[in-house]
N, C-alpha and C positions, 0 to 999 in steps of 0.2 A: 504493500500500500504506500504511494506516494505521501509526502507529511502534507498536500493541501486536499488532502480525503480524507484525511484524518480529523477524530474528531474533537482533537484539541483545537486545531483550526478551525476546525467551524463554530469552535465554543468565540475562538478570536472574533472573528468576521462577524457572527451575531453579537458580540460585545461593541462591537467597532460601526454597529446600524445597520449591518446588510446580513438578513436574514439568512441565516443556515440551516438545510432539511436533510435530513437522513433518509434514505429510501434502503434500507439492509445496510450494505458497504457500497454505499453510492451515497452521497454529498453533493449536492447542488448551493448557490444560493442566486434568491429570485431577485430581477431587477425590474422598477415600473418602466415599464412601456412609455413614453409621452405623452401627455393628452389624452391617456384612456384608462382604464380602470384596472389594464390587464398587464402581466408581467411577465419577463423573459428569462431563463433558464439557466446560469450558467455552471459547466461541471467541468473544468479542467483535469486531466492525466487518470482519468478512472480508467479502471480495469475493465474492457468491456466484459470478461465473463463473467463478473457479478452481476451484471446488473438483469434484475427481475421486470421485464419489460411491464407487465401487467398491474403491478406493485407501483412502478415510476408513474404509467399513463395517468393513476386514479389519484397520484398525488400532485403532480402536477395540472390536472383539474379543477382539483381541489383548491390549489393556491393559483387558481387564476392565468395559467403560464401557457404562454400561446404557443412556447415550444423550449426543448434545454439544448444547449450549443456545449458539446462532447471536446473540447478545445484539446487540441495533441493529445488524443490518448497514451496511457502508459505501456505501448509495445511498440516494439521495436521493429520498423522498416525491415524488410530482407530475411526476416527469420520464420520460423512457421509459425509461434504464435502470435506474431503481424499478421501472416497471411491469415489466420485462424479468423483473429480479431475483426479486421478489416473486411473480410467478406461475411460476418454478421453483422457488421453496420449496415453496410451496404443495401441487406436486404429490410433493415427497419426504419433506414433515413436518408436527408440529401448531405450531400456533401456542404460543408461550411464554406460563405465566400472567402473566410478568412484565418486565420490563427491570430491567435494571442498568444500564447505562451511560445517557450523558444521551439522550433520545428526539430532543432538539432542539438547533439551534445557531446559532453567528455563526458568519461565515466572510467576510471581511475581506479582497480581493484588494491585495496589497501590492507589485506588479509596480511600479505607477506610480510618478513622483518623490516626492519627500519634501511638498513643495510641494501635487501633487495630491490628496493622500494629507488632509493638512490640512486644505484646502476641503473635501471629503470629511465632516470631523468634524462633528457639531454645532456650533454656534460656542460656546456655553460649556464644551463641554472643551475648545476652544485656549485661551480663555481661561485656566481651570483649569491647564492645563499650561506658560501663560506667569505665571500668579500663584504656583505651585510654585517656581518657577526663581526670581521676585525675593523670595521669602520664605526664599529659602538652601535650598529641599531639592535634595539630591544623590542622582543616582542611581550607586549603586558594584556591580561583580558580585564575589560573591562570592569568595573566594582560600582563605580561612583556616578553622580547626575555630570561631572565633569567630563568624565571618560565619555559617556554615551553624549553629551553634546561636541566632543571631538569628531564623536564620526560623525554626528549628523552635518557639521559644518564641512567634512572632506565629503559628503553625499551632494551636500548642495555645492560645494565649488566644482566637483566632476559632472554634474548634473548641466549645470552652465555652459560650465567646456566642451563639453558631448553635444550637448541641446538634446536631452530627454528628459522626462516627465519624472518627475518622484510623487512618492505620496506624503501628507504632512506630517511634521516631526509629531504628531500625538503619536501616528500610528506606528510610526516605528518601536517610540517609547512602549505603548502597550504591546506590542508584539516581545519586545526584550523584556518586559520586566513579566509580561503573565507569564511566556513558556522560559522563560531563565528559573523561576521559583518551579518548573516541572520538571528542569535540568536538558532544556531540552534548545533553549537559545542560548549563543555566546557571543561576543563580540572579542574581536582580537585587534589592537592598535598596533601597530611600527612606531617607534618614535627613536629620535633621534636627539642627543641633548636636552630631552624631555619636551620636542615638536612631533607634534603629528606629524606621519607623513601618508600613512596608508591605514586604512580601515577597513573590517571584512565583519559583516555579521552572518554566523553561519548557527547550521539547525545540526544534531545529532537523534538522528529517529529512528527505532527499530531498525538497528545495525546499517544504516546508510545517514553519513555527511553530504549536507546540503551544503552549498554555496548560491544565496540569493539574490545579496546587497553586497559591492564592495567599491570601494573609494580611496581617492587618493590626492594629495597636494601634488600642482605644479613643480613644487618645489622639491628639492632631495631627490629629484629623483633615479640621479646617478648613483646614488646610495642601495640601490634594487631593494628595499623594504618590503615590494609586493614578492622577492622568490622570498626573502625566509619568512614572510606572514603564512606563504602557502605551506611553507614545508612544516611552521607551527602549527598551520590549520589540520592539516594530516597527524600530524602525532596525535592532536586534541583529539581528532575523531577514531582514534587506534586506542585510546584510552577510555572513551566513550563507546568502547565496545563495537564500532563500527568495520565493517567491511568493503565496502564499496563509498567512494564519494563521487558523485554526482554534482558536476559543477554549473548546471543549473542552464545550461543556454551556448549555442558554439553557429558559427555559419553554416550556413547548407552545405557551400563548398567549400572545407580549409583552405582549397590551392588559390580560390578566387581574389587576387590583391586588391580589387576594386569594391567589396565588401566591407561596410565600415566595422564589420564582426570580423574580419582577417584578425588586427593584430592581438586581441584578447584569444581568440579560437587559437593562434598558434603559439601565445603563453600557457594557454592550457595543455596544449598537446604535448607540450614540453615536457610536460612531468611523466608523460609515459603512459596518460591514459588512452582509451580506444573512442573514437569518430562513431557515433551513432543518430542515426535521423529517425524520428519517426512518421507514423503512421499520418493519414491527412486530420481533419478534422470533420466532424457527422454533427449534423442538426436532425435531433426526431424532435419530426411538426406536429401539432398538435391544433393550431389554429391555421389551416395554408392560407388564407385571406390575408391575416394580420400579420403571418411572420413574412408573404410577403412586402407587404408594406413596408414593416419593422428594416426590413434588409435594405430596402431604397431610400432610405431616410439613414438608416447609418454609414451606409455606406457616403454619402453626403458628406455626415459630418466628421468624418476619418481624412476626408479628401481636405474638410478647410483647417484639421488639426494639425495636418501633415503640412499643408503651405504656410501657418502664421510659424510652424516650431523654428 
């Protein structure tokens, strides 16, 4: 189970004003429609062989949902239970005009010793991660309202720099501070001479590390803070009982240089994890009138979010 099917997360997301519904091991939550009374579905990375079709249709009726949008299911492109997955969507839905969540990723088996894990890397991120250490940067986790307004201020200055979308610092805060008392968020700083310089909040979830958020100052950054953040972030989730880390989002194509996800996608690959795409994404309609309406109207307003960014 992915950790945004889980249902600590959905404890978040209903705490945070957007409803979350359990259907068995299926997680949605509903958003209002505009201008009508009725609301739209969303369920990111589920497993499609959970889900009880019959069980979903009578509860998303129930809540009004003129349809649930299946965003990057949790299988994997090219293997059989992609193929499995994807042809029971198929026969119960349309295909999504779009994705949200990332299409593509790293994923990084961390079962092995620390040692094998290493050799693993490219060799100039050990280097990187042994040139960080004799140039004094420390990796600290978070404790204090200090720490976590560090990151959020390297969130919002990479956010700038990028030109993407964050969510506000309440939400972050609540996200750290509910599943940090479950043991289940951390945040890791780089600093240098006692400067931020990188920031990473990550999740440890039934034996898989997340990487969701991470950030970084303009500055130091000949210092490489971001290879020994990761290589701290690996140990954390080696201690955290985890096996695999899942870095949360990678280009479709690594080799593509014209992709502004190249140069993160091939920092990631560096550590030695394996290139995986998934499956498309599935909308089961429930209203076809109104979802497609719903589609030519958002589709709209992605098109004028995309020109003001």
């Amino acid at each position: 189970m992915h950790i945004v099917q889980s249902p600590e997360w959905g404890q978040f997301k209903t705490k945070m004003g957007t409803v979350s519904i359990r259907v068995g091991d299926v997680q949605y939550t509903k958003h209002k429609v505009p201008f009508s009374n009725n609301f739209y579905a969303y369920c990111p990375k589920v497993d499609p062989k959970v889900i009880n079709w019959e069980d979903l249709k009578e509860s998303l009726q129930k809540h009004d949902c003129i349809a649930i949008n299946f965003d990057v299911p949790n299988s994997i492109k090219g293997t059989d239970e992609g193929e499995d997955a994807e042809t029971l969507l198929k026969t119960k839905c349309k295909k999504s005009p779009k994705d949200t969540f990332a299409k593509s990723n790293v994923i990084l088996d961390i079962s092995k010793d620390e040692e094998e894990i290493l050799k693993g890397m490219h060799k100039k991120h050990r280097y990187n991660i042994r040139y960080a250490e004799k140039q004094g940067v420390v990796i600290e986790e978070a404790k204090t309202e200090q720490d976590f307004n560090d990151f959020y201020s390297l969130l919002e200055e990479t956010a700038q720099r990028q030109k993407y979308y964050i969510h506000s610092k309440t939400y972050y805060k609540n996200i750290w501070e509910m599943f940090k008392d479950q043991g289940i968020s951390h945040i890791l700083i780089a600093r240098h001479e006692g400067v931020p310089l990188v920031a990473w909040m990550l999740f440890t979830y039934k034996g898989t590390l997340y990487y969701p958020y991470g950030a970084s100052s303009n500055t130091g950054r000949n210092l490489m803070g971001s290879n020994l953040i990761a290589w701290e972030a690996i140990k954390l989730g080696k201690e955290n009982g985890c096996n695999t880390f899942d870095m949360w989002g990678a280009a479709i194509d690594p080799d593509n240089k014209e992709d502004p996800y190249h140069g993160f996608t091939n920092f990631k690959l560096k550590f030695g994890g394996e290139h995986v795409t998934y499956i498309d994404s599935y909308d089961y309609v429930v209203n076809e009138a109104l979802y497609t309406l719903f589609n030519t109207a958002n589709n709209l307003r992605w098109k004028i979010l995309n020109f003001i960014r």
